[in-house]
N, C-alpha and C positions, 0 to 999 in steps of 0.2 A: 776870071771874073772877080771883080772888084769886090769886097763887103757891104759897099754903100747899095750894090745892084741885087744884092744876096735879101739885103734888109728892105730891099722894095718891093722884090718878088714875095717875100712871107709877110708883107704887109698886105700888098695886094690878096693875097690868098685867104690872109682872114678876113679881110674884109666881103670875099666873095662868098666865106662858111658863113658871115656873119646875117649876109643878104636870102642865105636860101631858106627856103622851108624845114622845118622839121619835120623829117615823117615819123607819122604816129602808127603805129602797131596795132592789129586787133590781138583781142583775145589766145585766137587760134596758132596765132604768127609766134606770138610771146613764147605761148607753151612748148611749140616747136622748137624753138628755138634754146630753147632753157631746156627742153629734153623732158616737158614734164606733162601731166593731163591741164587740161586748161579749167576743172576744177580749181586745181590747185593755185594754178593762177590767179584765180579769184577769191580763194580764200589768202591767198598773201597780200592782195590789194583789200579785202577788209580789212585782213589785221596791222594794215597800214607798212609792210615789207616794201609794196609795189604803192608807187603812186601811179594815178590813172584821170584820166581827163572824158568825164561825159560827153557823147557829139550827139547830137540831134535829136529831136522829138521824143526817141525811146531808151537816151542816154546811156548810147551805147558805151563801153569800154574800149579805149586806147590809153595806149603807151606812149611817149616817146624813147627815140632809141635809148637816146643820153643817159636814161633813167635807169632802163635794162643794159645796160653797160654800166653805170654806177652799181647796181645792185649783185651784179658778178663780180666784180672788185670789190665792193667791201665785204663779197661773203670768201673770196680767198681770202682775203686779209684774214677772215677771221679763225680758216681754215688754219694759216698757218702758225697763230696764234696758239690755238688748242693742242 
């Protein structure tokens, strides 16, 4: 396989991460995920740790992934820092 065919296929591919949806995460999902109560999840989204996205009439709380994957990388980072 040529480079020219290498750089089309990972062209192509972003451009198809670029076209989907982002799934956004509830509350429950997060916590899970993070290993933690979903209290705590919410108080990391006031004190602004977690960003979060209101959806509908009772503005509920989501996540997106991106953000809970940003948010475990900068806390190793910070882990291995200390």
């Amino acid at each position: 396989m040529d480079t020219r065919s290498n750089e089309n296929a990972a062209g192509e591919m972003k451009y198809v991460e670029s076209k989907l949806p982002a799934r956004l995460l509830a509350v429950d999902e997060v916590a899970r995920f993070l290993g933690v109560h979903s209290s705590t999840v919410r108080r990391w989204e006031k004190t602004g740790l977690l960003k979060s996205y209101p959806i509908g009439p009772h503005n509920n709380l989501r996540f997106k992934q991106e953000d809970i994957l940003n948010f475990l990388d900068t806390n190793a980072r910070r882990r291995e820092v200390s």
